[in-house]
C-alpha positions as a Markdown table, in Angstrom:
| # | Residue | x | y | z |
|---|---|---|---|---|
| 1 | Unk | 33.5 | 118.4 | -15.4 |
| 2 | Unk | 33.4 | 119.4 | -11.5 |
| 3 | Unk | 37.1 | 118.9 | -9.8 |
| 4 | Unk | 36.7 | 118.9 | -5.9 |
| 5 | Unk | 39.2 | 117.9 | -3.1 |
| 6 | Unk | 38.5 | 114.3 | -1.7 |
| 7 | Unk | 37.2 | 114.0 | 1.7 |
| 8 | Unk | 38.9 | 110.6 | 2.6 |
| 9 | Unk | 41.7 | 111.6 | 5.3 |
| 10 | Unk | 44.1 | 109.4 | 3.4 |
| 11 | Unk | 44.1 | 110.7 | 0.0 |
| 12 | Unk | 44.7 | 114.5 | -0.5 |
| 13 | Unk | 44.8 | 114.3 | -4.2 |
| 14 | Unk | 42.0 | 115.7 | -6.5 |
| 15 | Unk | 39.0 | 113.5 | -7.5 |
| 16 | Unk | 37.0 | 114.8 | -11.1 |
| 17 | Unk | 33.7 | 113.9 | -11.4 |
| 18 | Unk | 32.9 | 113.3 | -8.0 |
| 19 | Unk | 30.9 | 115.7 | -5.8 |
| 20 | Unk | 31.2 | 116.5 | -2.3 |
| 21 | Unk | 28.3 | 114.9 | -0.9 |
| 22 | Unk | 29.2 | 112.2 | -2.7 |
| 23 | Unk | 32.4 | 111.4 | -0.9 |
| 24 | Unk | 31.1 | 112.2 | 2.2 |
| 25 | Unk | 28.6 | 109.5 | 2.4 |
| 26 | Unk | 31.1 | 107.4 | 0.9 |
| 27 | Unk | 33.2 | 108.2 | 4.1 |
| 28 | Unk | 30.2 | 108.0 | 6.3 |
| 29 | Unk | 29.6 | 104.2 | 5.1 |
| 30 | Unk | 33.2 | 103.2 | 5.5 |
| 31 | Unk | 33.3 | 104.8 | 9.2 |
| 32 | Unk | 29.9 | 102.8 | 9.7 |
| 33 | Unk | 31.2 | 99.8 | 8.6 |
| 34 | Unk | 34.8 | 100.4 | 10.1 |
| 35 | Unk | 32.9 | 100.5 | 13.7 |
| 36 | Unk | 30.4 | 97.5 | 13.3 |
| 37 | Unk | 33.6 | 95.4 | 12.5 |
| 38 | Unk | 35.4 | 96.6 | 15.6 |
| 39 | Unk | 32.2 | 96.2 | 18.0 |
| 40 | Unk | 31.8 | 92.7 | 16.2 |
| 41 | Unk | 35.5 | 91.9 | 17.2 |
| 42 | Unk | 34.9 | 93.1 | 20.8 |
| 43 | Unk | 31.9 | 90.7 | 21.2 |
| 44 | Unk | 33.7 | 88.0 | 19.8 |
| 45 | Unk | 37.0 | 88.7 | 22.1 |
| 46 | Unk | 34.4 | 88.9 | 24.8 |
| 47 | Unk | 33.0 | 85.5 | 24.1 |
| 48 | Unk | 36.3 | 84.2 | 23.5 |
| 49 | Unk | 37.3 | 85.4 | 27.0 |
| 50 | Unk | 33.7 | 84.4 | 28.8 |
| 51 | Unk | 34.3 | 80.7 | 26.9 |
| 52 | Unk | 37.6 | 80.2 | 28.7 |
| 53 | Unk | 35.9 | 81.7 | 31.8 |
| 54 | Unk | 33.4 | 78.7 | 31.6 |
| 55 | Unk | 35.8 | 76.0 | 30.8 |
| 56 | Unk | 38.2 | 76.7 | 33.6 |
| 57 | Unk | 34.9 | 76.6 | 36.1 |
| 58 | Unk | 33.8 | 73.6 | 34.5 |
| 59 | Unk | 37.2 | 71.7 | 34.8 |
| 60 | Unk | 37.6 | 73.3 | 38.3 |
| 61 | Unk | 34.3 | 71.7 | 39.2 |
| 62 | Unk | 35.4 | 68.5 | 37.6 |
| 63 | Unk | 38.4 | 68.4 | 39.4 |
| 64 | Unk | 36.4 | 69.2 | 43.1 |
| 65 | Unk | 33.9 | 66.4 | 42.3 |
| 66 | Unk | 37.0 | 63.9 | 41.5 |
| 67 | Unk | 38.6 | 65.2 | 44.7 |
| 68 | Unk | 35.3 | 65.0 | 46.5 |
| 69 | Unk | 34.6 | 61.4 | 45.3 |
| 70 | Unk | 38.1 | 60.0 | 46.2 |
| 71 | Unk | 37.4 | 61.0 | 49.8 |
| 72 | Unk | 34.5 | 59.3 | 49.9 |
| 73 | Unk | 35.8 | 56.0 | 48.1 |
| 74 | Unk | 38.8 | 56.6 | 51.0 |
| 75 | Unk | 36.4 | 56.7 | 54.0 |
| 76 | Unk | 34.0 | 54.0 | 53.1 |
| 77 | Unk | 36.9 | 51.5 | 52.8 |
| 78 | Unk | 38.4 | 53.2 | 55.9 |
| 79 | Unk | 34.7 | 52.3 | 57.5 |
| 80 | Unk | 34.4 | 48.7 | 56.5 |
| 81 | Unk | 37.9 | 47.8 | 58.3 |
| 82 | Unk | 35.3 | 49.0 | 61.9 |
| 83 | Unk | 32.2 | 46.9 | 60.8 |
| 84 | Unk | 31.0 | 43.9 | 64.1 |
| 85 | Unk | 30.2 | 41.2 | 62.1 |
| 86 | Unk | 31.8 | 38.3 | 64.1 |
| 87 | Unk | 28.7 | 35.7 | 62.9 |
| 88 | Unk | 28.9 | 36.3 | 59.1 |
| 89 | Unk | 32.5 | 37.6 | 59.2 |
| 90 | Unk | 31.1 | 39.7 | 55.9 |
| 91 | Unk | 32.5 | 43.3 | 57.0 |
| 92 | Unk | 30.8 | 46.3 | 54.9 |
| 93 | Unk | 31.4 | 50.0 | 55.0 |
| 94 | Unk | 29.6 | 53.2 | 54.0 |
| 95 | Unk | 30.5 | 56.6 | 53.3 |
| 96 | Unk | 27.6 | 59.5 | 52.7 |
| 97 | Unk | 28.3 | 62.3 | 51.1 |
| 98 | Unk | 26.5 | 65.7 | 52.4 |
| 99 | Unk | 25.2 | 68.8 | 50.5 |
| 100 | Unk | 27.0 | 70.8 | 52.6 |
| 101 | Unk | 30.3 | 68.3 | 52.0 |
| 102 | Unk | 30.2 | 67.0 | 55.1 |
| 103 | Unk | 31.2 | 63.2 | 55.1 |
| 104 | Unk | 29.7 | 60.9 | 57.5 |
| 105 | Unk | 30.7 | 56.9 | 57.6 |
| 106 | Unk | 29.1 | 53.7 | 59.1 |
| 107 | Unk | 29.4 | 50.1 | 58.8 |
| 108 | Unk | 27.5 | 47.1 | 59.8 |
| 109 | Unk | 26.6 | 46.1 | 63.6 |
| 110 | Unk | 25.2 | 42.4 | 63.7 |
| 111 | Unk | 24.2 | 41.1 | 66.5 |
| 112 | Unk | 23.3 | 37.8 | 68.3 |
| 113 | Unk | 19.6 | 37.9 | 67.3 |
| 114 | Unk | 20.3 | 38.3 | 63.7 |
| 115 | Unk | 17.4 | 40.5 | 62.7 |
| 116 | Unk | 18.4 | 42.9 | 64.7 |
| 117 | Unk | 21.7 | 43.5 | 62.6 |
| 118 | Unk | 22.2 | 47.1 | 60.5 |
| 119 | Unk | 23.6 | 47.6 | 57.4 |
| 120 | Unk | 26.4 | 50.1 | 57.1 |
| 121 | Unk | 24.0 | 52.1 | 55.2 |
| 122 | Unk | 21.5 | 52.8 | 57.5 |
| 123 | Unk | 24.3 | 53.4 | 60.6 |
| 124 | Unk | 25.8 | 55.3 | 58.5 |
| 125 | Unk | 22.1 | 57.3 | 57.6 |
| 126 | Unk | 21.3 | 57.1 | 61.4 |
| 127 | Unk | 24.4 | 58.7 | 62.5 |
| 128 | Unk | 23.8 | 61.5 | 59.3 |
| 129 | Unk | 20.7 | 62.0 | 60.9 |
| 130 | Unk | 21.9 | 62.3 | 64.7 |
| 131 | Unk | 24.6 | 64.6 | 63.6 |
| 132 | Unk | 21.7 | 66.9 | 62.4 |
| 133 | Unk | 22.2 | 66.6 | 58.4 |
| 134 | Unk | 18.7 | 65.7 | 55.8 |
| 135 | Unk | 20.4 | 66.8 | 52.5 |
| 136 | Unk | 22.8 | 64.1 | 50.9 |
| 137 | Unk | 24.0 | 64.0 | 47.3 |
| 138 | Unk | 26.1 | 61.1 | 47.5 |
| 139 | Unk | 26.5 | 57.7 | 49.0 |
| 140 | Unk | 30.0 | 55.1 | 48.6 |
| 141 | Unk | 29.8 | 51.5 | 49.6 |
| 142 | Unk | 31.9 | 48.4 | 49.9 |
| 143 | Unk | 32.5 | 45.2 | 51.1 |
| 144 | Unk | 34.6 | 42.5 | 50.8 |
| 145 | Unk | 34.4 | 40.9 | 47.6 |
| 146 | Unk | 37.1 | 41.6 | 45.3 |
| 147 | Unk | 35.4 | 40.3 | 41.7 |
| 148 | Unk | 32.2 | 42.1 | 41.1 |
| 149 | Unk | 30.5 | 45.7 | 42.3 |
| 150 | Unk | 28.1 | 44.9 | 45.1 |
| 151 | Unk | 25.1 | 47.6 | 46.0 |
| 152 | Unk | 23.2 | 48.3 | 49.1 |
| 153 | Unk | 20.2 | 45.6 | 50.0 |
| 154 | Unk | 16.7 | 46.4 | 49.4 |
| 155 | Unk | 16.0 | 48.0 | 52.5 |
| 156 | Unk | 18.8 | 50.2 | 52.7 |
| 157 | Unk | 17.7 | 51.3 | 49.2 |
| 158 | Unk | 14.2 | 52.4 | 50.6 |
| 159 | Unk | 16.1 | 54.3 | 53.7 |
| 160 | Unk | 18.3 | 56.2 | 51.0 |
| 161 | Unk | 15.0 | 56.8 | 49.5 |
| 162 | Unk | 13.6 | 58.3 | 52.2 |
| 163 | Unk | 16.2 | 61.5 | 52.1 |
| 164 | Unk | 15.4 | 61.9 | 48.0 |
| 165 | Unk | 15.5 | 60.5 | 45.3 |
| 166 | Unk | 18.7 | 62.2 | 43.2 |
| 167 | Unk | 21.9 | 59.9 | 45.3 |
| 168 | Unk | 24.9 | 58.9 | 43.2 |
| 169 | Unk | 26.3 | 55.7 | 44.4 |
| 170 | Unk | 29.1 | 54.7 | 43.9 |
| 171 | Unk | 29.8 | 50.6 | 44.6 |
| 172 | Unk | 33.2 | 49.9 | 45.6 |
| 173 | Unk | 35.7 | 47.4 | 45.5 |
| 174 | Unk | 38.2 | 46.5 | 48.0 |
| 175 | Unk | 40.7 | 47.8 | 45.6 |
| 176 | Unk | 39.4 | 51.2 | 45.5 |
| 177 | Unk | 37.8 | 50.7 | 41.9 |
| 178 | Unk | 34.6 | 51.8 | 41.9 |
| 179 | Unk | 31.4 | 51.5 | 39.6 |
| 180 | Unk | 29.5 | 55.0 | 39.5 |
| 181 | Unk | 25.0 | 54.4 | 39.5 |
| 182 | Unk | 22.3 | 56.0 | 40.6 |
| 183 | Unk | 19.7 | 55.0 | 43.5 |
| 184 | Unk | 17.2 | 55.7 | 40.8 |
| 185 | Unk | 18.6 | 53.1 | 38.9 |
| 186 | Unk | 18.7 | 51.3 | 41.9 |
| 187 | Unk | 15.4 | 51.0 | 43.3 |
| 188 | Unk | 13.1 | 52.3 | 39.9 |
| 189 | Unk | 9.3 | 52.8 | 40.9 |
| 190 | Unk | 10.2 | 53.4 | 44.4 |
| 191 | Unk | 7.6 | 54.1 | 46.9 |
| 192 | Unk | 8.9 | 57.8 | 48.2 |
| 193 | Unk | 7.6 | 60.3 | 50.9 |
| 194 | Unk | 6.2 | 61.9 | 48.2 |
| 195 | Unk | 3.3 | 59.2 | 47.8 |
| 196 | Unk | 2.2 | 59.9 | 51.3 |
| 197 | Unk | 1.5 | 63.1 | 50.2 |
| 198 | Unk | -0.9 | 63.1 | 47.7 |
| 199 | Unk | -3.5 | 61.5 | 50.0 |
């Protein structure tokens, strides 16, 4: 029977019967093993660390888009209270939200010859439009009744339509609450820019 001195740094005592390539692989594993389990733990603290990372962005974003929404909510109602309407007394306001963030409000202008009246949608588009802008992500409107959400009018659908087709809309009440759709929803199979293009 061999007796050799162990090779593991924490025994120091002698081993029989093993040999001294033996316990060197032996050591050899458990160092291999020792560092796989310490890389796996970085990765995972990593992940851990890159999750919270990603949560705190999303929540931040969250929070901007609340923030972002409020303001527009805010100015559309703030629009109505400036819409002419002295024939059907029906006062509306709008409030379109940029891709820059810009905000940019209108509200309807009737006039004597009644046809000639615009919607607070497309003064508000019009003025967008004057002002330079061609990117909008977002569009709030209201009006004044208090017991149902209201959207834009057919036509002012097909204007919105006419600056893409990916708007939020948001229909508002003159309480602030609001009812959060999409123009797609809206105005399905619309007829787009995009048709005139194919021909």
């Amino acid at each position: 029977m061999s007796v050799v001195l162990s090779q593991h740094p924490s025994k120091n005592n002698i081993i029989p019967g093993k040999s001294t390539t033996t316990i060197v692989q032996q050591t050899a594993l458990y160092l291999k093993k020792k560092k796989k389990e310490e890389e796996e733990e970085k990765k995972e603290r990593k992940k851990n660390t890159l999750s919270k990372v990603l949560y705190y962005l999303v929540q931040r974003n969250e929070t901007l888009i609340i923030m972002a929404v409020a303001e527009l909510v805010a100015k559309c109602l703030k629009a109505r209270e400036m819409a002419y309407c002295p024939y059907s007394g029906f006062s509306v306001g709008a409030a379109i939200l940029t891709t820059g963030g810009a905000i940019i409000t209108g509200c309807n202008v009737e006039n004597a010859s009644y046809g000639l009246t615009v919607c607070a949608e497309r003064t508000a588009i019009q003025r967008a439009v004057a002002e330079g802008y061609r990117r909008f992500t977002a569009i709030a409107v209201t009006c004044d009744i208090k017991d149902s959400f209201v959207g834009p009018c057919g036509a002012c659908r097909q204007v919105l339509m006419e600056f893409g087709t990916e708007w939020d809309v948001y229909l508002t009440k003159p309480d602030g609450t609001y009812k959060k759709t999409s123009l797609r929803e809206l105005l399905p199979l619309a007829f787009t820019p995009a048709h005139l293009q194919k021909n």
